[in-house]
VEXTORVO-876465 format. One line per 5 residues: number of its first residue (from 1); for each residue z, x, y of C-alpha. Coordinates in nm, 2 decimals, m for minus. Layout:
VEXTORVO-876465
NUM> Z/X/Y; ... $
This chain:
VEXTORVO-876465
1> m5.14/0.02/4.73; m4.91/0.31/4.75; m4.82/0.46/5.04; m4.96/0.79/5.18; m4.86/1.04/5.42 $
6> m5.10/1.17/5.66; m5.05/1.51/5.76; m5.11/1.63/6.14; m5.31/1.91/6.16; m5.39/2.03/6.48 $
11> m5.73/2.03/6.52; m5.68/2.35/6.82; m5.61/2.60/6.53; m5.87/2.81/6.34; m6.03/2.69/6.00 $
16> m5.82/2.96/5.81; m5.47/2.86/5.99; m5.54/2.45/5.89; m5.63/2.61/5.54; m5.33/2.83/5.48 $
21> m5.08/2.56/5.61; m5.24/2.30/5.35; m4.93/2.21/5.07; m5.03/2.25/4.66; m5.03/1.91/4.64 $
26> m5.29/1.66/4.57; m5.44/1.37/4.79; m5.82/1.36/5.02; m5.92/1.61/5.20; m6.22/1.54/5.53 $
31> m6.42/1.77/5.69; m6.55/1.73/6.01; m6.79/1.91/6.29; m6.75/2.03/6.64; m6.80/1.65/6.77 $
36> m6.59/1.51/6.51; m6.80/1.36/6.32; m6.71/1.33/5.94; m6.93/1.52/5.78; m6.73/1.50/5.37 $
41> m6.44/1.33/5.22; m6.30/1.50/4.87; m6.04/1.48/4.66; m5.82/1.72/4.55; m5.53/1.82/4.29 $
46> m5.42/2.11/4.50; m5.53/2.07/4.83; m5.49/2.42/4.95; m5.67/2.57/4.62; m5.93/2.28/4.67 $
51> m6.00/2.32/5.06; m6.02/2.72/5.03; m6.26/2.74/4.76; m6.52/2.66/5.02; m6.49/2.95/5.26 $
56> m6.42/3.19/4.94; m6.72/3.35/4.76; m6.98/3.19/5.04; m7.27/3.32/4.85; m7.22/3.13/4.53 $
61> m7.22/2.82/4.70; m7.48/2.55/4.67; m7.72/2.55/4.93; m7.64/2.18/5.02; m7.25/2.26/5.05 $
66> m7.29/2.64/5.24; m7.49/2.43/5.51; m7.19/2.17/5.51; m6.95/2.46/5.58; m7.16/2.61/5.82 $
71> m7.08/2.32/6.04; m6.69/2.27/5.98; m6.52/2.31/6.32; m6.16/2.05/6.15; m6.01/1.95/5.82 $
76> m5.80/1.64/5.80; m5.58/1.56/5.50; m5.41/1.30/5.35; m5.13/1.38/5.09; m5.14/1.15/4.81 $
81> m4.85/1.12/4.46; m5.10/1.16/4.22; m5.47/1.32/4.17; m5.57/0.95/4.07; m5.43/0.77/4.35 $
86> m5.63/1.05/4.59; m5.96/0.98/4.37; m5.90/0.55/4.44; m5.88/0.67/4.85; m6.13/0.92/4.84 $
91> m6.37/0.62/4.68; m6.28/0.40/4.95; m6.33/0.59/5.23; m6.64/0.70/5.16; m6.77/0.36/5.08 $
96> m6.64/0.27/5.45; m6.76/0.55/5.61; m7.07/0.71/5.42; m7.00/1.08/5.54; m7.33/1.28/5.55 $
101> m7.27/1.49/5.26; m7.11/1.29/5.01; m7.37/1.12/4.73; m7.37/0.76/4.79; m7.51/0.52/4.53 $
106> m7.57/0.19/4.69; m7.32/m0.11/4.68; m7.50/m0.35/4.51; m7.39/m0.75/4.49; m7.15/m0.76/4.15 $
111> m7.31/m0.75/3.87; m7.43/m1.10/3.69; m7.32/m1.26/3.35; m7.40/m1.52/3.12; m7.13/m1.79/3.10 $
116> m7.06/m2.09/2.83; m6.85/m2.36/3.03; m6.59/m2.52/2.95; m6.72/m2.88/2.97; m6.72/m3.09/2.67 $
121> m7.06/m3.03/2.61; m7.10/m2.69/2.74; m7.38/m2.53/2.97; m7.54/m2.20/2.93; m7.61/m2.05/3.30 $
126> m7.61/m1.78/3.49; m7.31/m1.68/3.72; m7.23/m1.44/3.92; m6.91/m1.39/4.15; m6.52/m1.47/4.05 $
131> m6.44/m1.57/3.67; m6.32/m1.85/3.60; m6.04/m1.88/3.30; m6.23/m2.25/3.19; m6.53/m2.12/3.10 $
136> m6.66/m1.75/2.87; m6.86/m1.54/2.96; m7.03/m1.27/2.87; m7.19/m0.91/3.01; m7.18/m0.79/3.24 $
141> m7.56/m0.76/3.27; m7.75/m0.49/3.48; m7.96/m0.73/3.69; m8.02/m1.11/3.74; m8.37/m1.05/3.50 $
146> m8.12/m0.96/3.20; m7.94/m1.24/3.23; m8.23/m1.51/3.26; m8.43/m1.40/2.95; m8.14/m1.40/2.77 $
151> m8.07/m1.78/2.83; m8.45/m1.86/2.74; m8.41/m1.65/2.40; m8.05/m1.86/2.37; m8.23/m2.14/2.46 $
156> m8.47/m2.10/2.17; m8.26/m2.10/1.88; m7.92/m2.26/1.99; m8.10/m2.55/2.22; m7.80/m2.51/2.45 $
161> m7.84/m2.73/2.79; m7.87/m2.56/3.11; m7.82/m2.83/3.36; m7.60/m2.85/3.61; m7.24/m3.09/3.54 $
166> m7.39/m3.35/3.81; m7.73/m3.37/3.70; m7.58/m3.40/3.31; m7.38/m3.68/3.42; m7.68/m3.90/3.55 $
171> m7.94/m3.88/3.29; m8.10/m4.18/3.18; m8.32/m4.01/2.92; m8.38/m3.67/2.79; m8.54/m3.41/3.02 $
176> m8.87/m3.18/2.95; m8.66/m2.91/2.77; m8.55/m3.13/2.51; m8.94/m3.22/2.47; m8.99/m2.89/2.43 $
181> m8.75/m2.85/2.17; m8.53/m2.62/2.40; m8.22/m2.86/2.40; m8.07/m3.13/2.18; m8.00/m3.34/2.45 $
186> m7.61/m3.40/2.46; m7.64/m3.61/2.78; m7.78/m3.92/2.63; m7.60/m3.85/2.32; m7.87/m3.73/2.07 $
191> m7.63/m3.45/1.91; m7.30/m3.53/1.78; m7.04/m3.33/1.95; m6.94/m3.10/1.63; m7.33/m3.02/1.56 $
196> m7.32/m2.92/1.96; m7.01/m2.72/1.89; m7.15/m2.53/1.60; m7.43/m2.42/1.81; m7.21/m2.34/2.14 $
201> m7.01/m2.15/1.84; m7.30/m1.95/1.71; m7.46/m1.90/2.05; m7.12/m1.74/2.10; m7.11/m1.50/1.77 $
206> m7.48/m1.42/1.88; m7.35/m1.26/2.22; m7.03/m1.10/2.09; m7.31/m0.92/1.81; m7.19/m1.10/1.51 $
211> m7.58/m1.20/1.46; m7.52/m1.16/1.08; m7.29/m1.44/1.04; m7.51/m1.67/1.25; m7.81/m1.60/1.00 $
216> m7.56/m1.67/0.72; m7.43/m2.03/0.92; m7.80/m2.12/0.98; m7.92/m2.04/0.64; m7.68/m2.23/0.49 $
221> m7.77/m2.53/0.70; m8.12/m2.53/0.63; m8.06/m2.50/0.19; m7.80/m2.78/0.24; m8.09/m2.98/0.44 $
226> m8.37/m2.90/0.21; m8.15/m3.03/m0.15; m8.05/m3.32/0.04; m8.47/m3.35/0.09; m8.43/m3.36/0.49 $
231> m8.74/m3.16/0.54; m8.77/m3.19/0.93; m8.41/m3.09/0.95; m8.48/m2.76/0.67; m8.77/m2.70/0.88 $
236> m8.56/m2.68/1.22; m8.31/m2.48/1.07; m8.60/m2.23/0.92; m8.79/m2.22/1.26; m8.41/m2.14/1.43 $
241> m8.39/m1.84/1.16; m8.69/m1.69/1.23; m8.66/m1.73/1.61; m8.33/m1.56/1.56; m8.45/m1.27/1.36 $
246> m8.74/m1.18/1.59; m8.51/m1.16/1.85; m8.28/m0.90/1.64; m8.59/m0.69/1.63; m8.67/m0.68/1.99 $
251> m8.32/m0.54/2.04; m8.43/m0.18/2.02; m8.05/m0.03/2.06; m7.83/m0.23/1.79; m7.53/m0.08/1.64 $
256> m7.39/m0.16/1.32; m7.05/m0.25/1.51; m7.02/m0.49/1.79; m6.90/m0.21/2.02; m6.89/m0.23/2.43 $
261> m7.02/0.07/2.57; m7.21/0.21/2.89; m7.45/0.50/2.84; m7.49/0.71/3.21; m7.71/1.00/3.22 $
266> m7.82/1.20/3.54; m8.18/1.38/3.56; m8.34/1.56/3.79; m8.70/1.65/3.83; m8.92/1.77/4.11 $
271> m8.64/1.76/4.41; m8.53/1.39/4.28; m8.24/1.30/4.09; m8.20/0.93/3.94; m7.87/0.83/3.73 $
276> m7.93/0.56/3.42; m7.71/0.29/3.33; m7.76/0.14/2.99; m7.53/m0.14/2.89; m7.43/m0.20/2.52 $
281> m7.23/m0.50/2.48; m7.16/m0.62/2.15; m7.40/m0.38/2.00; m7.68/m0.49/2.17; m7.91/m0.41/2.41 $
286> m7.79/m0.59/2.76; m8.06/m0.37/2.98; m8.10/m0.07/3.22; m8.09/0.02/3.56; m8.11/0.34/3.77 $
291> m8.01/0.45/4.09; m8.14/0.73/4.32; m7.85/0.89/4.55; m7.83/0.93/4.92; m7.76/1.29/4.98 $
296> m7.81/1.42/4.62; m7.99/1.74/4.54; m8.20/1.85/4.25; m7.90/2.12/4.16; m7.65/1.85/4.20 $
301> m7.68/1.62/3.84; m7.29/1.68/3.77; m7.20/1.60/4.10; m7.43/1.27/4.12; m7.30/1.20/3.77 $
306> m6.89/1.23/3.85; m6.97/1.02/4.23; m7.14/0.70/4.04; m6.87/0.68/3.80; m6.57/0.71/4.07 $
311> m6.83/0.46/4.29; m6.90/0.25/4.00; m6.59/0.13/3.79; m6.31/0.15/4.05; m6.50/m0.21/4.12 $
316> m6.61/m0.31/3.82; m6.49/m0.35/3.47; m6.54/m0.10/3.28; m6.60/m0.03/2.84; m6.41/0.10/2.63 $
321> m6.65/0.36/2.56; m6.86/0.57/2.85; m7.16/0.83/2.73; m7.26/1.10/2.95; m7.52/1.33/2.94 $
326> m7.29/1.61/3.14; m6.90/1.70/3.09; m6.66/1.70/3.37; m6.28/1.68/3.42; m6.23/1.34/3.35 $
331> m5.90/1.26/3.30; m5.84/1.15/3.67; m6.08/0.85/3.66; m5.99/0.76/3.29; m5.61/0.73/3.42 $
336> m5.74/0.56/3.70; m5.87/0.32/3.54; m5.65/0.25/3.29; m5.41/0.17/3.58; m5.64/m0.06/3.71 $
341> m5.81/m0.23/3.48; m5.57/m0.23/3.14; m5.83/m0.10/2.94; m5.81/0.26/2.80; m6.18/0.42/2.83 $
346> m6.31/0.71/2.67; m6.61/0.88/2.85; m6.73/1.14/2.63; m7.01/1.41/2.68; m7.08/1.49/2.33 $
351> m7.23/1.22/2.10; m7.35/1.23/1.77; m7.57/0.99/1.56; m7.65/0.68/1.68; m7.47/0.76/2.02 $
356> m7.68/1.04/2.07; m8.01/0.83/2.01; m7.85/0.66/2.30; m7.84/0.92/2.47; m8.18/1.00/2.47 $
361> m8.31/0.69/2.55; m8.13/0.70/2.84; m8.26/1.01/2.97; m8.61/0.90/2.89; m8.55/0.57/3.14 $
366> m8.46/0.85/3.42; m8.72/1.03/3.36; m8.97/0.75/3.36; m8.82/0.60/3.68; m8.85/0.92/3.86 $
371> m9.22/0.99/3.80; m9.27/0.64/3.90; m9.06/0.68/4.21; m9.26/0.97/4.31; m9.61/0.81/4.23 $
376> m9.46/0.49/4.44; m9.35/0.78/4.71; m9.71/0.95/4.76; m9.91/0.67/4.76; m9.67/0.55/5.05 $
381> m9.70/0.89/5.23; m10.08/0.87/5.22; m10.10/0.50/5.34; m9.86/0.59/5.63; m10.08/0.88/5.68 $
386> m10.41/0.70/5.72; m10.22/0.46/5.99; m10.13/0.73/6.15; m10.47/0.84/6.20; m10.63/0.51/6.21 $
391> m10.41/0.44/6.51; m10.41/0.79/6.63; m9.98/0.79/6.64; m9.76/1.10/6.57; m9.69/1.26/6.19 $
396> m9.34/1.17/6.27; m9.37/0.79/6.23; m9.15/0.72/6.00; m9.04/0.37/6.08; m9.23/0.03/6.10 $
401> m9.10/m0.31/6.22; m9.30/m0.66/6.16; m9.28/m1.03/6.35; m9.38/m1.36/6.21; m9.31/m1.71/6.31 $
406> m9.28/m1.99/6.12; m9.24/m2.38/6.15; m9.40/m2.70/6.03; m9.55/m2.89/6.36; m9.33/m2.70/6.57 $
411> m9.00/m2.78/6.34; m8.74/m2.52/6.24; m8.88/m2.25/6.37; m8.77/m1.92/6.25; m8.88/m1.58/6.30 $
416> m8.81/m1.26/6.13; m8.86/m0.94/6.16; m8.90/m0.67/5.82; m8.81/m0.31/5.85; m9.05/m0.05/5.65 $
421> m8.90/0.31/5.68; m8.82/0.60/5.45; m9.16/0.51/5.24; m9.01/0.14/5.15; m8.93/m0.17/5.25 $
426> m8.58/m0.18/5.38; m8.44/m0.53/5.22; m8.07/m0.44/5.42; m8.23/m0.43/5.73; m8.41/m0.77/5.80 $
431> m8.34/m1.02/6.01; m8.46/m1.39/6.05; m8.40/m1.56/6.40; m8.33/m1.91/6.48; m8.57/m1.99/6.75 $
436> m8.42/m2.26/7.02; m8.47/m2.36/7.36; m8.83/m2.36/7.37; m9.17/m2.59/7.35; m9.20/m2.70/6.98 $
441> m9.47/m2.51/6.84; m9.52/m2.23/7.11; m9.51/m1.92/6.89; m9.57/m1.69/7.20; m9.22/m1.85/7.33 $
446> m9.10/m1.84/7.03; m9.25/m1.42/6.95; m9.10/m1.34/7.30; m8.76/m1.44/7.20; m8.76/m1.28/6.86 $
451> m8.80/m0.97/7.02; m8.61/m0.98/7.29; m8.33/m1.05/7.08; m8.41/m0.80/6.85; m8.46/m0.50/7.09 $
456> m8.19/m0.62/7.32; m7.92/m0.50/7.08; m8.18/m0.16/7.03; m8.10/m0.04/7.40; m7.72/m0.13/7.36 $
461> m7.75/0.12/7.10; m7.65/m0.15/6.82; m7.96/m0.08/6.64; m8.24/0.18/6.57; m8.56/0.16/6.74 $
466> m8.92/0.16/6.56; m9.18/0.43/6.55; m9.44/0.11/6.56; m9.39/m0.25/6.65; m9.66/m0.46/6.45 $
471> m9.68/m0.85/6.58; m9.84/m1.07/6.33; m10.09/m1.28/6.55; m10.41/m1.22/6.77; m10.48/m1.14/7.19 $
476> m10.21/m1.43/7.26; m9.91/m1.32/7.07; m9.95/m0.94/7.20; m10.00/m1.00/7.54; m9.70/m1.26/7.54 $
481> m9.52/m1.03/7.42; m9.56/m0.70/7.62; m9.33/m0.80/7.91; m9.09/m0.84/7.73; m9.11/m0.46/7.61 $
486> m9.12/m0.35/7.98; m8.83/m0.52/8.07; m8.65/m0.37/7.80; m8.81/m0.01/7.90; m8.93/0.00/7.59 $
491> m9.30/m0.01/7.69; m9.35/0.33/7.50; m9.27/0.21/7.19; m9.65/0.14/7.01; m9.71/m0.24/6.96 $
496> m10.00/m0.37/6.79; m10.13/m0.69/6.67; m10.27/m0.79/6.34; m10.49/m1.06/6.37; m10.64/m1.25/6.04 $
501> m11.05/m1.16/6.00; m11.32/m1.43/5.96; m11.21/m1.70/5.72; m10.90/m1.57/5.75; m10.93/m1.31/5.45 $
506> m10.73/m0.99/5.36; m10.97/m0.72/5.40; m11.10/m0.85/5.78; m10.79/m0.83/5.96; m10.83/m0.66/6.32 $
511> m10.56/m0.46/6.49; m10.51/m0.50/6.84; m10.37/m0.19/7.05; m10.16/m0.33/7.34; m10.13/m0.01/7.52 $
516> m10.55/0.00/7.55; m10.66/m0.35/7.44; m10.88/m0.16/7.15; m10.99/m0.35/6.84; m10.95/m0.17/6.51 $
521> m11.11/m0.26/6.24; m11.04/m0.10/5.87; m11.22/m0.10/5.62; m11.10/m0.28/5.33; m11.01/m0.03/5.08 $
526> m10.82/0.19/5.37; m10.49/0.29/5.24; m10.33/0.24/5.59; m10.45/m0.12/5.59; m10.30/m0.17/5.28 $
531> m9.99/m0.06/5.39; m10.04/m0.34/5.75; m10.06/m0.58/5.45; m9.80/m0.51/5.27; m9.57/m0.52/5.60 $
536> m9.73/m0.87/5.72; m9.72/m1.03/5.40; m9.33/m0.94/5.37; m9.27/m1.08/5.76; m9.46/m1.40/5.64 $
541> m9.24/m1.45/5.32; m8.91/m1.37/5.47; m9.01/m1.63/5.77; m9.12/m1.89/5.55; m8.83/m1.89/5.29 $
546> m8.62/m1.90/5.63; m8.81/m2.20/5.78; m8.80/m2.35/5.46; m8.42/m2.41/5.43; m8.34/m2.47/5.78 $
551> m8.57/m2.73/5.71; m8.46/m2.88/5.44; m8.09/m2.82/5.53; m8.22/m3.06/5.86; m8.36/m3.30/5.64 $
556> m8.13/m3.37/5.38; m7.89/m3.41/5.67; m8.07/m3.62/5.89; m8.22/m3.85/5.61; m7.88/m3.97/5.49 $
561> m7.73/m3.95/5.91; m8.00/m4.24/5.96; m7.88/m4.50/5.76; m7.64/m4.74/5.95; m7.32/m4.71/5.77 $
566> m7.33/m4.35/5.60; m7.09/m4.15/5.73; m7.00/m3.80/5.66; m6.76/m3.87/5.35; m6.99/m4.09/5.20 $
571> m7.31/m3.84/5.24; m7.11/m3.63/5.08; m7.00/m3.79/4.78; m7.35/m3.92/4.72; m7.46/m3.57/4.78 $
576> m7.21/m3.46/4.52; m7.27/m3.68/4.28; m7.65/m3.66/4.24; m7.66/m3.28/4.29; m7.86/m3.34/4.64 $
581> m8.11/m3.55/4.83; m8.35/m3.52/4.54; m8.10/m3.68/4.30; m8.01/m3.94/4.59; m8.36/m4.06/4.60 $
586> m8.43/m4.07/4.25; m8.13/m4.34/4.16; m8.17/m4.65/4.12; m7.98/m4.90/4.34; m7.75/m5.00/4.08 $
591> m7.65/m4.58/4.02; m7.59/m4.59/4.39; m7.35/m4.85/4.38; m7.14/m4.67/4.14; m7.02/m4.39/4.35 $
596> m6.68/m4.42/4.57; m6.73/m4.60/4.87; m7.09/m4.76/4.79; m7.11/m5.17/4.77; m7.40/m5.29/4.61 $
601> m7.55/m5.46/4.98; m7.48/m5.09/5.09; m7.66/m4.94/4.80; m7.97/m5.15/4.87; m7.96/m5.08/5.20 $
606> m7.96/m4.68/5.15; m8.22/m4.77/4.85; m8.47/m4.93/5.12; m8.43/m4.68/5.38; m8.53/m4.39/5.14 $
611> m8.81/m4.58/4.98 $
């Protein structure tokens, strides 16, 4: 990291003193209001030039950025050496501080690829995280889905395993997938190792887009079966062709050179603007994705275009090749990323031929994404409006907050609590609560604390409180629960219950009011009790799934704890080497005696207890 040299601006002096005192250098620039609150963060190549621009030709201005200078009461700068070293700060502050007019795209997990290990019989999985220099991979993809189909269609034609190393190493006899004529099973030694390598080596070609030399590898295989009269072999080789070929025409973006390349397009329609990814890697296909902008206007496409890239690839490896729908001064970012990632990349706005088609297809997956977006958007406003009515709350309600308890006899229980707001679920904002301390199996003890917890941290002022509080249970659960919101002062907030009908189906549910003890009743097909369900089904999954592994994490623990001589290096290894409780109690006694630390009176010992 280089090193940068703040400048010290009094904040006492006018807008146009700071401006006119500004050097004609580059480096980030930050705009903030009268309560110093940071309103944008930009880069700059001449930060005077830059910085005066805004209060020059007012008029002309976009109407997002005139009501940004409208509130500028200070302007902070930071000089940098170059324009991309101010475009690398610029990125990372406003990833840390998401200033109210800047676009912001999301900062999503890093993105997944498909890897070939290095193992002597290698496994085709899924990975995402660090890279390892043992194994190859191969993407990156644009979401987990990508990744997945692509190891079934693999799967398919190349029989590749996709077990883990531990559960590899302990197989007696093949597994279902090798039934199934999805894998040649290399752990009980059914494939030589070269046939095995030929098909890790093909599998390979396939990825990198070389698809035409793996047609020409497999055809040969199955001619030099068929004179040698090995039908069933011919016949496997012919059914791998065809496989192999049908998936060559489901790739609807091929290139007639393995090339790497990312297509990015921004569109705008009706007051939304989404941005589309397309990755092309090795001439194929590898999938979409598009993001919709915080902050972004309909005017603003350039703009949202120039703040993924910069947000985008100053993480992430990036093509040699970059297609955009709009032209910008690029040469910052391409430097920029040079620098950073040793790999020269062209982003150009002006395609031709098969680039362009591209191009288009891109723009058509915006497109599509917004009008499904907005139909997604106004069936949420009119099921929030129907609550609203149903319930007889404000037109403001904006967001929703759901509790749900789970356990198995009064085990594990966990609670969690889902946020709706902004016309979605908001993934981000969930929580799940370990519940402690109380009577197993009293979910009114166990409500009471969830949202105590959760609400305590509300009037610290760590956390935003709901426009409605909905408590999935009956009379009980509510009533337990409304102390608790008076001793938080928080008694105004509405909280209602949502209590399972008759036989316990969707459709019957009745909402309890606690402020008046009314009964609501919907009728099924009423949009706001759709939207109650969809709230309550998400608190019920996200408490399950919770329960669930603090469960199992329990048992797996405490089934192996029990067993008089099992200490915690010895769990462990048995753990390790059966790839988990499941793979513990599946061995015999004899496999248990094999591992470090394990006699065989030991091993039939452990062998009894988990029997």
């Amino acid at each position: 990291m280089s090193e940068f040299e703040p400048s010290a601006v009094p904040p006492a002096r006018s807008i146009e003193e700071i401006v006119t005192s500004l050097p004609h250098r580059p480096g980030v620039y930050r705009m903030l209001d009268a309560r110093g609150e940071l309103l944008y963060v930009g880069k700059a190549l001449d930060l005077r030039k830059r910085v005066s621009s805004y209060f020059q030709k007012f008029d002309a201005l976009a109407p997002r950025v005139r009501l940004m200078v409208g509130q500028i009461a200070d302007i902070e700068t930071t000089v940098t050496r170059s324009e991309s070293e101010a475009l690398l700060l610029e990125n990372n502050l406003i990833k840390a501080l998401a200033p109210r007019y800047n676009i912001l795209y999301r900062d999503d997990k890093s993105y997944p690829y498909l890897v070939i290990t290095g193992h002597r019989f290698p496994r085709l999985g899924f990975h995402r995280g660090a890279l390892d220099k043992a194994n190859r991979y191969f993407g990156p993809f644009p979401h987990a889905s990508a990744v997945r189909e692509s190891i079934q269609l693999l799967q398919k034609v190349f029989h590749l395993r996709t077990c883990e190393d531990t559960v590899f190493s302990n197989r007696s006899r093949p597994c279902l997938l090798h039934q199934i004529r999805r894998c040649t099973a290399p752990c009980v030694g059914l494939v030589t190792d070269a046939e095995y390598a030929d098909d890790v080596r093909n599998a390979a070609l396939f990825l990198e887009g070389r698809q035409d030399e793996v047609l020409e590898d497999l055809g040969t295989r199955m001619h030099a079966a068929a004179e040698t009269q090995q039908y069933e072999r011919a016949a496997m080789w012919r059914d791998r062709v065809r496989s192999l070929k049908a998936i060559r025409e489901r790739q609807y973006v091929s290139s007639a050179k393995a090339m790497d390349a990312d297509v990015v397009v921004a569109v705008s329609a009706n007051g939304t603007i989404a941005v589309n990814l397309v990755m092309i890697r090795g001439g194929m296909h590898r999938g979409d994705r598009t993001y919709f902008p915080q902050n972004a206007r309909e005017d603003d496409e350039t703009d949202a275009l120039e703040a993924f890239l910069e947000q985008h690839y100053l993480d992430r490896p990036a093509p040699p090749l970059v297609i955009v729908n709009h032209l910008f001064d690029t040469d910052a970012l391409a430097a920029l990323l040079l620098e950073h990632g040793g790999v020269k990349v062209q982003i150009t706005g002006n395609p031709s031929g098969e680039r362009r088609r591209w191009l288009q297809m891109a723009e058509q997956n915006a497109q599509l994404a917004i009008s499904q977006r907005l139909a997604t958007q106004a069936n949420q406003e009119l099921r929030l409006a129907a609550l609203q009515r149903a319930l007889g709350l404000t037109d403001n309600m904006q967001r929703i907050e759901c509790f749900d308890i789970s356990h198995t006899m009064g085990e594990a229980t966990v609670a969690s609590c889902v946020v709706y707001d902004a016309g979605a679920m908001q993934n981000a904002e969930y929580r799940r609560y370990n519940i402690s301390g109380i009577t197993p199996g009293d979910d009114y003890a166990a409500m009471r604390q969830a949202l105590e917890r959760r609400y305590r941290k509300a009037v610290e002022g760590e956390a935003r409180l709901p426009d409605l509080v909905l408590i999935d249970g009956g009379r009980g659960q509510v009533s337990a629960v409304i102390p608790v919101m008076q001793d938080l002062g928080l008694a105004h907030v509405p909280l209602v219950g949502v209590a399972k009908g008759e036989q316990r189906k969707a459709g019957l549910e009745q909402l309890i009011v606690a402020e008046t003890g009314e009964i609501v009743r919907l009728r099924a097909d009423d949009p706001g009790l759709h939207l109650i369900q969809q709230i309550r089904d998400e608190a019920h999954r996200f408490a399950i799934t919770g329960h669930r592994g603090r469960r199992g994490r329990a048992r797996t623990t405490s089934s192996l704890e029990g067993i008089a001589g099992i200490g915690a290096k010895r769990r462990q290894r048995l753990l390790a080497r059966f790839g988990g409780l499941k793979g513990v109690v599946a061995a015999s006694a004899e496999e248990l005696a094999q591992v470090e630390g394990i006699s065989a009176d030991l091993a039939q010992r452990i062998y009894r207890e988990l029997h």
